[in-house]
C-alpha positions as CSV (number, residue, x, y, z in Angstrom):
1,X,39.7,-242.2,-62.2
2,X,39.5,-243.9,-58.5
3,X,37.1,-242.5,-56.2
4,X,38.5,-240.6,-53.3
5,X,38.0,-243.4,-51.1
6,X,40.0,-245.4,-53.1
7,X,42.8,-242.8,-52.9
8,X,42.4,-242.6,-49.3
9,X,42.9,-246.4,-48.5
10,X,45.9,-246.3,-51.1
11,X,48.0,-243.5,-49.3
12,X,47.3,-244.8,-46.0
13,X,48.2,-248.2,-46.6
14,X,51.1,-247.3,-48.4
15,X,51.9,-245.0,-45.6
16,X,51.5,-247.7,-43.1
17,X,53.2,-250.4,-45.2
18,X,56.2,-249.0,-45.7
19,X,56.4,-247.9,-41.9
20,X,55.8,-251.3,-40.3
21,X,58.7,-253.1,-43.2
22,X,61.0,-250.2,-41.7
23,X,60.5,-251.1,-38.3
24,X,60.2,-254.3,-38.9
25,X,63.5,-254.6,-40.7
26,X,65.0,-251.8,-38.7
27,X,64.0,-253.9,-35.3
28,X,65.2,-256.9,-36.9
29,X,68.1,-256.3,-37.6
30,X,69.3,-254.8,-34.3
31,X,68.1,-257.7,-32.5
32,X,70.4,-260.0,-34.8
33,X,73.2,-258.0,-34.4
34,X,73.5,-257.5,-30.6
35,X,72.4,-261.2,-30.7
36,X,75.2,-262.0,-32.8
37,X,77.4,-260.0,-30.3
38,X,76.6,-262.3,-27.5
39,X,77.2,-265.7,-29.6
40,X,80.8,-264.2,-30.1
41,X,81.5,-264.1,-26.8
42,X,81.3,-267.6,-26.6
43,X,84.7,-269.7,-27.1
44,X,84.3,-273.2,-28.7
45,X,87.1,-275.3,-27.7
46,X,88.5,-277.3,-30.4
47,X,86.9,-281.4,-29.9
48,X,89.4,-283.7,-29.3
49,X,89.3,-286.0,-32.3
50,X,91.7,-288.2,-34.1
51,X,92.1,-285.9,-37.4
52,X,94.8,-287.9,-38.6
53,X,93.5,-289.8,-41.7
54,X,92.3,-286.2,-43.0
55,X,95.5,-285.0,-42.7
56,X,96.8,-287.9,-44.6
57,X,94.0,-287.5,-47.4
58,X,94.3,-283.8,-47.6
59,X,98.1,-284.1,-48.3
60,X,97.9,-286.4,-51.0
61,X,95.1,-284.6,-52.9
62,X,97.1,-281.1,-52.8
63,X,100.2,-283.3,-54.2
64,X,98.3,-284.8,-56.7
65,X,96.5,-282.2,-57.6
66,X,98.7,-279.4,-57.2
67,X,96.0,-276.8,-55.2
68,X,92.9,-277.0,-52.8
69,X,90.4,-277.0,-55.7
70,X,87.8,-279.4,-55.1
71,X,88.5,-280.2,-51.6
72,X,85.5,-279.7,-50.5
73,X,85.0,-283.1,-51.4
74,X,87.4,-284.8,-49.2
75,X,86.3,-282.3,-46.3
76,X,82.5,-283.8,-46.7
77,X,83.8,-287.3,-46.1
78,X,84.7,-286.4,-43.1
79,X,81.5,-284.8,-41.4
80,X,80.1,-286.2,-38.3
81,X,77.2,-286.5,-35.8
82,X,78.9,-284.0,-34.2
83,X,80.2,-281.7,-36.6
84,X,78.4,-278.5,-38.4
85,X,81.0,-277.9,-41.1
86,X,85.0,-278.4,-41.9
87,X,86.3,-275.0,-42.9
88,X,89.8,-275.5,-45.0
89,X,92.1,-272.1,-44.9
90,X,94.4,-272.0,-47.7
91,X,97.7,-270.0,-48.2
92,X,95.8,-267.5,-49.8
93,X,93.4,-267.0,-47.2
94,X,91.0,-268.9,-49.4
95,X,88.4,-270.9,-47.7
96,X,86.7,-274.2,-48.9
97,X,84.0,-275.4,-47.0
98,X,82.1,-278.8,-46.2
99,X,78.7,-278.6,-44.0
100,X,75.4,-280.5,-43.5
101,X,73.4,-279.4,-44.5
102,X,75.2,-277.0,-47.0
103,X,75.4,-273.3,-45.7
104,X,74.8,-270.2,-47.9
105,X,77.8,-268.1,-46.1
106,X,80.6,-269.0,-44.3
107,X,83.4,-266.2,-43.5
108,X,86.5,-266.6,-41.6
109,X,88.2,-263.7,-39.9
110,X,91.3,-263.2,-38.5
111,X,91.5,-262.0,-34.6
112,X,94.1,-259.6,-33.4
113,X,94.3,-261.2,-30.7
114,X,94.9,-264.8,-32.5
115,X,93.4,-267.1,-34.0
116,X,89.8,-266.7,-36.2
117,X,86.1,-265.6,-36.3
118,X,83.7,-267.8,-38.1
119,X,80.6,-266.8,-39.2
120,X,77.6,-269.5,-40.3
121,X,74.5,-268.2,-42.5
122,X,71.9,-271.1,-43.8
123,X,69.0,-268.4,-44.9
124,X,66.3,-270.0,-45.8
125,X,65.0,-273.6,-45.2
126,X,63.6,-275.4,-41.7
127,X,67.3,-275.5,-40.6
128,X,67.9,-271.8,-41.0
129,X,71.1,-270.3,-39.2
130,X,73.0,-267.5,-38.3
131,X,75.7,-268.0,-36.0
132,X,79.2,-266.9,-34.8
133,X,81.9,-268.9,-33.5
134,X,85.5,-268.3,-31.9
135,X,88.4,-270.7,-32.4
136,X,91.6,-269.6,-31.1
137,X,94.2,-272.7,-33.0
138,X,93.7,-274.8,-35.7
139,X,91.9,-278.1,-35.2
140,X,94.4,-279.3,-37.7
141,X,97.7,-277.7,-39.5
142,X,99.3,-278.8,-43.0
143,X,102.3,-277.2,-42.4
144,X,102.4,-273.8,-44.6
145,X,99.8,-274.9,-46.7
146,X,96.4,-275.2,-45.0
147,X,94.7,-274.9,-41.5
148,X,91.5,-276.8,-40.6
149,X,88.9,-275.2,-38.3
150,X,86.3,-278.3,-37.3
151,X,82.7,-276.1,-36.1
152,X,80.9,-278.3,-33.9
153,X,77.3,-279.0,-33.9
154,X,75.3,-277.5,-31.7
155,X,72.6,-278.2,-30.0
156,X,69.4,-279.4,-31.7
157,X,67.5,-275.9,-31.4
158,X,70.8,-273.6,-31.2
159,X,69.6,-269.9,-29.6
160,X,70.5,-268.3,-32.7
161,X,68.1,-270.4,-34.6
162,X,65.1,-269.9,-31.8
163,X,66.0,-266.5,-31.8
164,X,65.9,-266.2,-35.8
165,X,62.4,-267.8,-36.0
166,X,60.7,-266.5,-33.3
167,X,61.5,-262.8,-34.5
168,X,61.0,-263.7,-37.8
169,X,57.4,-265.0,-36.9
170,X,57.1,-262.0,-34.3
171,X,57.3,-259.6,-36.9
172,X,55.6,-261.1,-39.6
173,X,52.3,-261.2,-37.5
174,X,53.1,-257.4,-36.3
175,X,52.7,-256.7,-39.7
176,X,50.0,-258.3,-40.4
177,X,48.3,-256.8,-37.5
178,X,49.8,-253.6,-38.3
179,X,48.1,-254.1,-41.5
180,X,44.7,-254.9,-40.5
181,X,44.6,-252.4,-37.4
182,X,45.7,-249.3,-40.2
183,X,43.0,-250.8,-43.3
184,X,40.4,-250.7,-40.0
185,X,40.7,-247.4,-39.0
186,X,41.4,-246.2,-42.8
187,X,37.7,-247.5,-43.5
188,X,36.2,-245.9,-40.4
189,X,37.9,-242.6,-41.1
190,X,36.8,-242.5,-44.7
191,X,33.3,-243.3,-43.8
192,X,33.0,-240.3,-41.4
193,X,35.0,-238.3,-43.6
194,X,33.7,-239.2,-47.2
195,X,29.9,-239.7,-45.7
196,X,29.0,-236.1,-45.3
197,X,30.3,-236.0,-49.0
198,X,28.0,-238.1,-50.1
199,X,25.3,-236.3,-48.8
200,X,26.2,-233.3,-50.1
201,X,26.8,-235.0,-53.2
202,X,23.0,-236.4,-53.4
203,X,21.7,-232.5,-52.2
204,X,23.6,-230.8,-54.7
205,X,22.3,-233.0,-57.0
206,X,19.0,-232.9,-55.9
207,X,19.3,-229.0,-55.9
208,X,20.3,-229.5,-59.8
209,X,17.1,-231.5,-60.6
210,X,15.0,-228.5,-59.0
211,X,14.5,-229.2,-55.6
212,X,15.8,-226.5,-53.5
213,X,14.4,-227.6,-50.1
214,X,17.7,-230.1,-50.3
215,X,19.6,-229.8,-46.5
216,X,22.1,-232.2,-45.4
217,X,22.5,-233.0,-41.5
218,X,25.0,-231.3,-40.1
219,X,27.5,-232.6,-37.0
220,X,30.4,-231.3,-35.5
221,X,32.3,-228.4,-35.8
222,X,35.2,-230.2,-38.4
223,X,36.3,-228.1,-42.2
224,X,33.4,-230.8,-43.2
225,X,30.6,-229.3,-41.2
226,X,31.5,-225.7,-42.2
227,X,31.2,-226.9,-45.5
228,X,27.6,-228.1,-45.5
229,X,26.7,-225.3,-43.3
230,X,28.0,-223.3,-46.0
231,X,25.4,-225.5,-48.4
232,X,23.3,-225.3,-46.8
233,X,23.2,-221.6,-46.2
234,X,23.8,-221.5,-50.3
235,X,20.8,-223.5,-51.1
236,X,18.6,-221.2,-48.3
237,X,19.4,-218.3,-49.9
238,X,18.4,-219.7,-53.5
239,X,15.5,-220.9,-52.3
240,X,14.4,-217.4,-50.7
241,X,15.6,-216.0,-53.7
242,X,13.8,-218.6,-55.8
243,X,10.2,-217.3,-53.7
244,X,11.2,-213.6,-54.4
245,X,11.3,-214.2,-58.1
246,X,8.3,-216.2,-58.1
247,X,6.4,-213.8,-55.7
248,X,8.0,-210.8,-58.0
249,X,6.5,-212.2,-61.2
250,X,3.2,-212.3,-59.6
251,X,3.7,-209.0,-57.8
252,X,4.4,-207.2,-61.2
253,X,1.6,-209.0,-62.7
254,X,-0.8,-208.0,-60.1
255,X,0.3,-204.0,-60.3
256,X,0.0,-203.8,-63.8
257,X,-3.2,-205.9,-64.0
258,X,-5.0,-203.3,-61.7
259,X,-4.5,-199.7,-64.1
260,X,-4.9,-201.8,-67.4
261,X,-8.0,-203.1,-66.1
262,X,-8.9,-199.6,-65.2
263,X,-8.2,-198.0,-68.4
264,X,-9.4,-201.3,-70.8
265,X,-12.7,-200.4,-68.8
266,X,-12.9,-196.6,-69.6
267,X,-12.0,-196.8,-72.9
268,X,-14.5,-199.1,-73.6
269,X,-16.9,-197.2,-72.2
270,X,-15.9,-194.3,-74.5
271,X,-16.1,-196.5,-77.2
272,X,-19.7,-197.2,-76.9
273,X,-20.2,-193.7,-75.7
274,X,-21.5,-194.9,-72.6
275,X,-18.8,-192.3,-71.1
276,X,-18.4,-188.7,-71.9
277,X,-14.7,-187.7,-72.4
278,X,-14.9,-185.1,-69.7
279,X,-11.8,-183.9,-68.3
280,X,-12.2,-185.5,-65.4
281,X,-12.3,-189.0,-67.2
282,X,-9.0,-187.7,-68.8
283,X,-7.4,-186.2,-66.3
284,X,-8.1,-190.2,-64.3
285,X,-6.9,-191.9,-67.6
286,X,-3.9,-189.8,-67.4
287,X,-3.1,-190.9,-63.9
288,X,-3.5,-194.6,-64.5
289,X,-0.8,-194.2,-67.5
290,X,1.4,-192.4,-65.0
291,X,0.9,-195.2,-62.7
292,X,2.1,-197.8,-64.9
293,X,5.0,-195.3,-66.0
294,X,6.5,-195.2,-62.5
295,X,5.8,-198.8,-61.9
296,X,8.0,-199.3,-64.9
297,X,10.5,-196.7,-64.7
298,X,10.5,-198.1,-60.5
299,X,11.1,-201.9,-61.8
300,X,13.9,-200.7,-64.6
301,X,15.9,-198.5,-61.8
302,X,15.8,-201.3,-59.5
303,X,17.3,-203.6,-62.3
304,X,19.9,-200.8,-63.3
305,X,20.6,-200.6,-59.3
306,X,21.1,-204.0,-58.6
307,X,23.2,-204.5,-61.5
308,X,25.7,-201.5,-60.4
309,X,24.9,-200.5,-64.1
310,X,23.2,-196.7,-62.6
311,X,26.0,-193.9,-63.8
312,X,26.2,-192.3,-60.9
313,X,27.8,-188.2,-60.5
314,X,29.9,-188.0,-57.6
315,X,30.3,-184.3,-55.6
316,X,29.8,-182.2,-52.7
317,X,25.9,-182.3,-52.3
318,X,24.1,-179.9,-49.8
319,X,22.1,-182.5,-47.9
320,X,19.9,-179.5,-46.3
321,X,19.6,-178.1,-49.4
322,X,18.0,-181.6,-50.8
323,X,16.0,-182.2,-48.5
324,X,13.9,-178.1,-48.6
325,X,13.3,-179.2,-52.1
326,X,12.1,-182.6,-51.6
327,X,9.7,-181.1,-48.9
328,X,8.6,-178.3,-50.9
329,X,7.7,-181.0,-53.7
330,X,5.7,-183.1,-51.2
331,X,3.8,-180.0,-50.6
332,X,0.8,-181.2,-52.6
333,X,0.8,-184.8,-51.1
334,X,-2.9,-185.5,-49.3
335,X,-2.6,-184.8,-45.5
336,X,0.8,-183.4,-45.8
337,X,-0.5,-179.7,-44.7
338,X,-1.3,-181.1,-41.5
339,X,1.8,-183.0,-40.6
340,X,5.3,-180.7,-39.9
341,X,8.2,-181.4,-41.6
342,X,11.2,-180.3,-39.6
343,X,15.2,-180.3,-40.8
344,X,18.2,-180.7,-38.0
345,X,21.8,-180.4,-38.9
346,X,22.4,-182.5,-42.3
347,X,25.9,-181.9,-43.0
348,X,27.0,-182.2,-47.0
349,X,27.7,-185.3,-48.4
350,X,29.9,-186.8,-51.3
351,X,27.4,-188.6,-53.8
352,X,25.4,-188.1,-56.3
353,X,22.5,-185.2,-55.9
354,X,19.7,-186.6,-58.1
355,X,20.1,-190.2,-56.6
356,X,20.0,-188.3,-53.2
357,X,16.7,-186.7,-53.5
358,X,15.9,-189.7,-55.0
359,X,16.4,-190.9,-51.6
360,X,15.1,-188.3,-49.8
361,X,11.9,-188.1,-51.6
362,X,11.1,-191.8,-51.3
363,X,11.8,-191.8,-47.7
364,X,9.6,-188.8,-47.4
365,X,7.1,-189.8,-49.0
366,X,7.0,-193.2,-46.6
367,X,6.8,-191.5,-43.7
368,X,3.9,-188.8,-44.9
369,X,1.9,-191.6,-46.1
370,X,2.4,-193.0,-42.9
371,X,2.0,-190.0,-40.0
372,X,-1.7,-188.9,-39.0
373,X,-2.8,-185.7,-39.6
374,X,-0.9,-183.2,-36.5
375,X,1.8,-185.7,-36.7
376,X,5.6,-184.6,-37.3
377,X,8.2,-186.1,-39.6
378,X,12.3,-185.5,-38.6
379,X,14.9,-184.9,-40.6
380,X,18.2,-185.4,-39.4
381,X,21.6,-185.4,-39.8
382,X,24.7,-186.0,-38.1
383,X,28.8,-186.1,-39.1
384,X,30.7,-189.9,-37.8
385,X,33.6,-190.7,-38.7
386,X,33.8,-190.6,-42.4
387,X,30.3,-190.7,-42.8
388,X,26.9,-188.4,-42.5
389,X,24.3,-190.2,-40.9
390,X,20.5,-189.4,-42.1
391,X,17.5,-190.1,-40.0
392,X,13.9,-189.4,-41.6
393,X,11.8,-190.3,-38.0
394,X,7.8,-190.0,-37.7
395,X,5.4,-190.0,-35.1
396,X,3.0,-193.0,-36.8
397,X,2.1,-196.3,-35.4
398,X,5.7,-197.6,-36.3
399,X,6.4,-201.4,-38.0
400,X,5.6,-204.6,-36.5
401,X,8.9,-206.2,-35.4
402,X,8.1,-209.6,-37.8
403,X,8.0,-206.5,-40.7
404,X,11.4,-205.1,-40.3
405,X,13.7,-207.7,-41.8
406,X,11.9,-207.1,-44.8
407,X,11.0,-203.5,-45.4
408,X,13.5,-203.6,-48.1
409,X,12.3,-206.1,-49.9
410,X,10.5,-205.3,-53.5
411,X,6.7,-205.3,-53.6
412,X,6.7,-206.0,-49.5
413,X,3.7,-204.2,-47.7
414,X,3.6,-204.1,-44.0
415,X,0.2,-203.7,-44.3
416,X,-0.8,-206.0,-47.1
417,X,-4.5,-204.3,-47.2
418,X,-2.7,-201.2,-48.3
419,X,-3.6,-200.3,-52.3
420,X,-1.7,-199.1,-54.7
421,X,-2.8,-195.3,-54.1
422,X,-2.0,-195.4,-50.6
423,X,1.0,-197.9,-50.4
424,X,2.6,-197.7,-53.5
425,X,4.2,-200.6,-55.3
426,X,5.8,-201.5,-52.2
427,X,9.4,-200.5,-54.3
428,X,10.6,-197.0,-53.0
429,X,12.4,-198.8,-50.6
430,X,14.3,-201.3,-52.3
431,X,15.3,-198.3,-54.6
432,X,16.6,-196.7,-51.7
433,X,18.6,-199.2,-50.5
434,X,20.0,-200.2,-54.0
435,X,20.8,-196.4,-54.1
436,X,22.5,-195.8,-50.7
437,X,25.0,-199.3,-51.4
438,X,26.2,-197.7,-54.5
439,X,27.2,-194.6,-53.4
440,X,29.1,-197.0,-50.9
441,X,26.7,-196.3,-47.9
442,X,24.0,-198.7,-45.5
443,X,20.5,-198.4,-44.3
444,X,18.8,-199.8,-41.9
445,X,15.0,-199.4,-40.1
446,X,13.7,-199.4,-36.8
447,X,10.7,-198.7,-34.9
448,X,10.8,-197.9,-31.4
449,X,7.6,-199.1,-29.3
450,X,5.4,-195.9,-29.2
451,X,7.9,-193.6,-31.0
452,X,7.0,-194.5,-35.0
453,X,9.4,-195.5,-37.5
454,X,13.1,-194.2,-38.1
455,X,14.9,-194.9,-41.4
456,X,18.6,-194.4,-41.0
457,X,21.1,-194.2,-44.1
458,X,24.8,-193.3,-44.5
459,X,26.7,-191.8,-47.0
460,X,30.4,-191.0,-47.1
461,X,30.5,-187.3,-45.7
462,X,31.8,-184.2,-47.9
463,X,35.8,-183.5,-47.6
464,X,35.1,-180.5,-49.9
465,X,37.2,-182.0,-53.0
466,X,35.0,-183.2,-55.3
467,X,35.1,-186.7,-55.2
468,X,37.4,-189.4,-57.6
């Protein structure tokens, strides 16, 4: 298979080679023709010869041999210094031709007006020729039988045979110019064109060996440039999403290392009875197993979720109505007596309602953990167009702008010195969002400068149909 490069030069110089023979011939053969035009305008007068002993041979070869076949022969004796050709015009019309050098066409053509039009062709050779000549009578007339039309040489570089070299050489080298000029500026547009593709040949291979840090430059603003912006914007994003996974893996192996460590060491110690099984020990051992179970129940939602593989029941769900029972169960949370939890408007919604106080509770929870004690935490909610708009807004000390982008993100802590009791797993809020995009709404965080943090999430508002 050629190379695209190869391609390119083909079709170009194909392109360009069959343009500059069009023109070329095209050009040509104008020129010729009003050149032609010119020549005919030009009366020879017939050269005042003694013709006499030709008229004497020509009559006794048609009597001996009954026709004009073969008199070429007899014309050719009779060539001069000064004389082109000899053209013999039959009865017929016929014509029989003597010329020196021999010529590839001669035609004869009557004139309205009188007498005849002779063209001369020689085609190839040194002594090419193509020429036009008027004679109004016959040089020489055989009675009925036969007129002779003597053409006179001319001079030793006749115009028409200047005319036919020069354009002939003219054209040849505007070819070949042509020709070099279009295989130039084929190469130099390939390069710029097919360059770039070889860079992003060599990254995307480079990518393929396992090196995603693979760029290639970028210049201009061509279909070319959007193209290896779009690479590398591709290879970016794999190599963020290579970090996740890698930072993931270690993430999930760090959270479960911590409560297996925990409960390897007190069941050890019960073991060797170095620890009584009080209820209190229990009652901790029992926590650290719930631990693990949300960790894994948090990890296998956020699968399900990012797979779009969560069933999901679509209907008319009382967002106020979610959000008293999420509150009431928060009631027990560490802190939470001393931080007020008020609701504003929350119109109902069309999604699904344990995916919603999924929501709500994990967004809750966030801003409890958050809000110092005599703090407040906001619920609110507003009708758009076509949408509710939820806001859960607290009064703590708000996220760091450099956090923002990647509050979302699983296992990310603001506050890396956060543990597990107090922070979580750092994935209630990459369930959320996973949660609000299926049910075909956005979230998004911010945190005003003094006013906290304010988590805002849309769902498609309530027609009161249940939903398709």
């Amino acid at each position: 298979m050629r190379s695209l490069r190869t391609r390119l030069l083909l079709t170009v110089g194909t392109v360009v080679a069959v343009a500059v023979a069009s023109v070329g011939f095209l050009s040509t053969r104008a020129a010729r023709v009003e050149f032609e035009a010119v020549l005919r305008e030009e009366r020879t007068e017939p050269p005042e010869r003694d013709l006499g002993p030709l008229f004497a041979e020509l009559e006794a070869f048609h009597r001996e041999q009954g026709g004009w076949a073969g008199a070429e022969g007899v014309l050719s004796r009779f060539l001069s210094a000064d004389l082109l050709a000899l053209v013999l015009v039959d009865e017929r019309g016929m014509s029989h031709v003597a010329a020196d050098p021999p010529l590839d066409r001669v035609d004869v053509h009557s004139r309205p007006s009188g007498g005849v039009e002779i063209e001369l062709a020689r085609d190839t050779g040194p002594d090419a020729l193509q020429a036009a000549f008027t004679v109004d009578v016959p040089d020489l007339r055989i009675g009925s039988l036969a007129s002779i039309y003597a053409v006179p040489r001319a001079r030793d570089d006749p115009p028409a045979v200047r005319f036919n070299r020069s354009v002939t050489r003219w054209v040849r080298w505007v070819m070949l110019g042509a020709g070099l000029l279009a295989l130039g500026v084929t190469l130099a547009l390939s390069g710029r064109i097919l360059g770039p593709v070889g860079k992003l040949t060599e990254a995307a291979r480079r990518m393929a060996g396992g090196d995603l840090t693979a760029r290639v430059p970028v210049g201009g603003a061509d279909e070319v440039a959007e193209l290896s912006e779009a690479f590398n914007a591709m290879a970016a994003r794999l190599e963020r999403n290579e970090t996740l996974r890698k930072q993931m893996v270690s993430d999930v192996a760090h959270e479960l290392r911590t409560p297996l460590t925990n409960l390897q060491g007190r069941i050890e110690a019960l073991q060797d009875e170095l620890l009584a099984p009080t209820p209190e020990v229990l009652a901790s051992l029992h926590e650290e197993t719930r631990a693990l179970g949300r960790l894994v129940e948090d990890l296998q939602e956020l699968a399900l979720a990012e797979a779009g593989a969560l069933r999901l029941d679509l209907r008319e769900v009382d967002l106020r109505t979610e959000a008293e029972v999420v509150t009431e169960s928060l009631a027990g949370v560490p802190g939470r007596a001393a931080v007020v939890v008020a609701l504003e408007g929350l119109p109902p919604v069309a999604a699904d309602p344990h995916r919603v106080r999924q929501i709500l509770r994990n967004l809750l929870a966030n801003a409890l953990a958050h809000t110092p004690p005599c703090g407040r935490v906001t619920i609110a909610g507003r009708a758009e167009a076509g949408v509710v708009v939820t806001e859960v807004r607290d009064t703590g000390p708000g996220i760091a702008p450099e956090h923002l982008p990647h509050v979302f993100e699983r296992f990310y802590r603001a506050d890396a010195a956060r543990g597990r009791v107090t922070g979580g797993a750092g994935l209630g809020l990459a369930v959320v969002r996973q949660l609000v995009r299926l049910q075909g709404g956005s979230i998004e965080a911010d945190s005003p400068p003094g006013e906290g943090a304010v988590f805002s999430f849309s769902l498609p508002r309530s027609t009161g149909r249940e939903p398709g």
